[in-house]
C-alpha positions in Angstrom: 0.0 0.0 0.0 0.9 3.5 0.1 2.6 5.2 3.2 -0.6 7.1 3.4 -2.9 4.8 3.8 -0.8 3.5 6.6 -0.9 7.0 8.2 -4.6 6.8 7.8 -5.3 3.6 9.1 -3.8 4.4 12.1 -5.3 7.5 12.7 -9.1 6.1 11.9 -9.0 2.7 12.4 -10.3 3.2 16.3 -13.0 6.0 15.0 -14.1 5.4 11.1 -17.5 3.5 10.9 -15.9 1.0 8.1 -13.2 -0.2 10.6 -14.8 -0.2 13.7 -17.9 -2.2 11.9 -15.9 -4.9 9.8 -13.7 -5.7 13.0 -17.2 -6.0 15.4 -18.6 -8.2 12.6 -15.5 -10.2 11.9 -15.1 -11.1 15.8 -19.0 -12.2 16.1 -18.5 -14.7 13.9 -14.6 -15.8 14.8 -16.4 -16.2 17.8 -19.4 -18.3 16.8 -17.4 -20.6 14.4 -13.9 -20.4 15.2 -13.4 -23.5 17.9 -10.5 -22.8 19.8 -9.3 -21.7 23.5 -8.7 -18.5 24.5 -5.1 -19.3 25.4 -4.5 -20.4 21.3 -2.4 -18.5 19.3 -3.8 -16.4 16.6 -1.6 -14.7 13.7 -3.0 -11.7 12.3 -1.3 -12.0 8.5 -1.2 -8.6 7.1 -1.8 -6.9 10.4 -0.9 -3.3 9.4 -1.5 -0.9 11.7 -2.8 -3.3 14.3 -6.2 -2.1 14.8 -7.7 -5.6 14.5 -4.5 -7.0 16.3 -5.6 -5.3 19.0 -9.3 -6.4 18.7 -7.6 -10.4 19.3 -5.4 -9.6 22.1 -8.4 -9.0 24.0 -9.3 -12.8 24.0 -6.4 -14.4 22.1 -2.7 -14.5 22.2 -1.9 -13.0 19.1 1.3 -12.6 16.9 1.1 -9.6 14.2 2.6 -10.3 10.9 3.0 -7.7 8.2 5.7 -7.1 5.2 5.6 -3.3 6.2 8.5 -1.5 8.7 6.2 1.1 8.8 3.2 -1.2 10.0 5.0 -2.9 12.3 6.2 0.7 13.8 2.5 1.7 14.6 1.8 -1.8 15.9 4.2 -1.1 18.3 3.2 2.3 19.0 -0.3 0.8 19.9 1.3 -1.4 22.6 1.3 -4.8 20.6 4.7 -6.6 21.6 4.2 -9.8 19.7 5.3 -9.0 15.8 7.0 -10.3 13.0 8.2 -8.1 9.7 8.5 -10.5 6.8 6.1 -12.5 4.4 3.9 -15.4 5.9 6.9 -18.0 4.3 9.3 -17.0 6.4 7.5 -17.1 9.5 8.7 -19.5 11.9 5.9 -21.5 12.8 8.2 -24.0 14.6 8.6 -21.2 17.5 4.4 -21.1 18.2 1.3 -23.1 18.4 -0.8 -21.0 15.6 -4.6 -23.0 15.7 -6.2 -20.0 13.5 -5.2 -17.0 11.3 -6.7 -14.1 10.3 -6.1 -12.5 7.1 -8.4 -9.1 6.9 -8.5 -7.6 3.6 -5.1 -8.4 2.4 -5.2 -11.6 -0.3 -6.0 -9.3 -3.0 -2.8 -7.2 -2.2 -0.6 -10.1 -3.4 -0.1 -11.0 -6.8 -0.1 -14.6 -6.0 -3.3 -15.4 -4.6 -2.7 -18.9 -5.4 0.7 -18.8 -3.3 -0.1 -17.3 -0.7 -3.7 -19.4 -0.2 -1.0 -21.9 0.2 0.9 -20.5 2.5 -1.9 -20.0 4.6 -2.5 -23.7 4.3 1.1 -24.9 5.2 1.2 -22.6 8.4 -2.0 -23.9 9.7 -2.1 -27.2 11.9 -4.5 -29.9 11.3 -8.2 -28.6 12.0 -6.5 -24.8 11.8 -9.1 -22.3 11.2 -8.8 -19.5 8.3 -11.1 -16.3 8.9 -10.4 -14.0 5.5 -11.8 -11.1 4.1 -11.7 -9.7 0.7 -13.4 -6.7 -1.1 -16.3 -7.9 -3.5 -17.0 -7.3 -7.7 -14.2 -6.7 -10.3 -17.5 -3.7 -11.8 -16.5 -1.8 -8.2 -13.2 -1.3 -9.2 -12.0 2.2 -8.5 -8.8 4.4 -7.9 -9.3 3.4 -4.2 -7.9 -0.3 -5.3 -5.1 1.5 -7.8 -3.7 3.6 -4.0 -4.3 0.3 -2.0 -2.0 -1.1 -4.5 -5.0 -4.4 -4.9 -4.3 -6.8 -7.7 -8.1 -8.3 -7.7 -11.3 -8.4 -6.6 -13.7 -11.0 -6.0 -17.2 -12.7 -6.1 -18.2 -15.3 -3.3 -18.0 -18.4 -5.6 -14.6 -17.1 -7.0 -13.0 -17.0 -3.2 -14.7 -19.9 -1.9 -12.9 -22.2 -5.1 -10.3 -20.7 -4.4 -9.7 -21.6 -0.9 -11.2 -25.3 -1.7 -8.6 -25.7 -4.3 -5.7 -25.2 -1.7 -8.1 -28.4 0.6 -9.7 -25.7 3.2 -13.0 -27.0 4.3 -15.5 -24.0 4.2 -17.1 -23.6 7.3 -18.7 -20.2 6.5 -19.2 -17.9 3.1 -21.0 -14.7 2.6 -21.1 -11.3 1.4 -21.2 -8.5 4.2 -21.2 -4.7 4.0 -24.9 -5.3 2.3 -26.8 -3.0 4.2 -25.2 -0.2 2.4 -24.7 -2.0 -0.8 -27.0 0.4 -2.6 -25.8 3.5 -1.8 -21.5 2.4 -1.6 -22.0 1.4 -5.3 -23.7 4.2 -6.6 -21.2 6.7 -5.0 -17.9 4.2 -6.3 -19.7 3.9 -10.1 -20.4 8.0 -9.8 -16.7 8.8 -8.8 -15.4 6.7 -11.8 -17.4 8.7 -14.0 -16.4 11.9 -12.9 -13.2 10.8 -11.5 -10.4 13.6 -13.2 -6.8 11.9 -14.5 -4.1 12.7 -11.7 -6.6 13.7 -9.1 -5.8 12.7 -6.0 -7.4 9.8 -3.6 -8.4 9.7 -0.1 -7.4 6.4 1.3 -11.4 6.5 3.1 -14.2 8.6 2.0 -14.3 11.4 4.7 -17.9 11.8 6.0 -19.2 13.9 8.4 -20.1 12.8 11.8 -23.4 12.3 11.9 -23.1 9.8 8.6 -19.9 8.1 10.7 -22.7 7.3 13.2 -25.8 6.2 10.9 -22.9 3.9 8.4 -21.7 2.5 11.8 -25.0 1.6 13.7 -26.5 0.2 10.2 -22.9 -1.5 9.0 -22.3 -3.4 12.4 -26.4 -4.3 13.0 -25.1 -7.0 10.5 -23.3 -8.9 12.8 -26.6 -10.0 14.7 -27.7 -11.1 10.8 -24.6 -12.8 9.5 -24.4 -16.1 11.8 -27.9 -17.0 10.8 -27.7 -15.8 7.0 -25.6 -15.8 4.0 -25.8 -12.1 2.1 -26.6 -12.6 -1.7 -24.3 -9.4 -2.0 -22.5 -7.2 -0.7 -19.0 -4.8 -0.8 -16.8 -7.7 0.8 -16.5 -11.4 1.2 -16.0 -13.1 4.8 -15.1 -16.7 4.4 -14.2 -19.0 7.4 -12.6 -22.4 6.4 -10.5 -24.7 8.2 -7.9 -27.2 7.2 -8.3 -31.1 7.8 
């Protein structure tokens, strides 16, 4: 990514609607499906700026892994002491006893989705649990994926192969960020009509306060929806497998 979307991340990731939503959403249903104990080990792959590191600490003992120096400077700065700076092949797995990872909006940063699905695979123990994320529809792609430096995205049966293909069992699949489907697609197909060459790109749409709090309250009301059913669409993709 860009060294300002790092900058961003870490100023907004305990205040922005999107952040504070995806990370309630995504513990609800670590927490409904994901069997482990609380004393496991959880690696956060692509941790960035920690703000969802953090979010596992509070239950789990969690490792941060990221590629960045710059991440892994404001993980530390947030008080996580458990890191690693290098790609998920290097990690030395001997020295822990990972039983999940989480990888939050970060396979579609890597040219190799195929590798690195892999990777993912040969880290984990037997009956290791994945929780992923990845951002939905190749039609929503914008100059927000060009400054995130994304190679891809997906639809639910693309991801879900995917991940069957490297022998993860799918536990759980479905679109989230629905809620707001309507009106996030409308404003991303807008600004690449109107979009002007060389004009430059907020890492997160800036909205004012009152909009944080109505995105928020509707975007995280989904985590009472999402154990119970599958979105037929939605901004992103939230798949929990587990290897066997």
């Amino acid at each position: 990514m860009e060294e300002i979307v790092y900058h961003t991340n870490f100023q907004l990731e305990n205040t922005y609607w999107w952040f504070i939503a995806r990370n309630r959403i995504v513990m609800e249903l670590l927490n409904k499906f994901v069997k482990i104990d609380p004393a496991s080990q959880v690696l956060d792959v692509g941790c960035g700026t920690g703000g969802f590191t953090k979010k596992l600490l509070e239950q789990y003992d969690t490792i941060g892994l990221d590629t960045s120096p710059l991440a892994i400077e404001y993980c530390k700065q947030r008080g996580i002491e458990k890191l690693f700076l290098g790609p998920l092949n290097e990690f030395p797995i001997e020295n822990y006893r990972i039983q999940a990872i989480t990888i939050l909006d970060v396979i579609e940063h890597i040219e190799s989705d195929e590798a690195i699905v892999q990777q993912l695979y040969d880290t984990l123990p037997h009956n290791g649990w994945l929780v992923a994320t990845v951002p939905a529809y190749k039609w929503l792609w914008s100059e927000h994926d060009v400054l995130h430096k994304h190679y891809r995205r997906y639809t639910k049966k693309e991801f879900v192969t995917l991940l069957r293909k490297h022998n993860f069992e799918i536990e759980f699949a479905s679109y989230f960020n629905s809620l707001l489907f309507g009106l996030s697609a409308v404003n991303r197909i807008f600004g690449n009509l109107f979009h002007k060459k060389n004009e430059p790109v907020a890492p997160v749409d800036p909205v004012p306060p009152f909009l944080d709090k109505i995105f928020k309250s509707v975007f995280q009301s989904e985590k009472n929806l999402l154990p119970h059913i599958k979105f037929p669409f939605g901004l992103s993709i939230l798949v929990i497998a587990k290897k066997v």
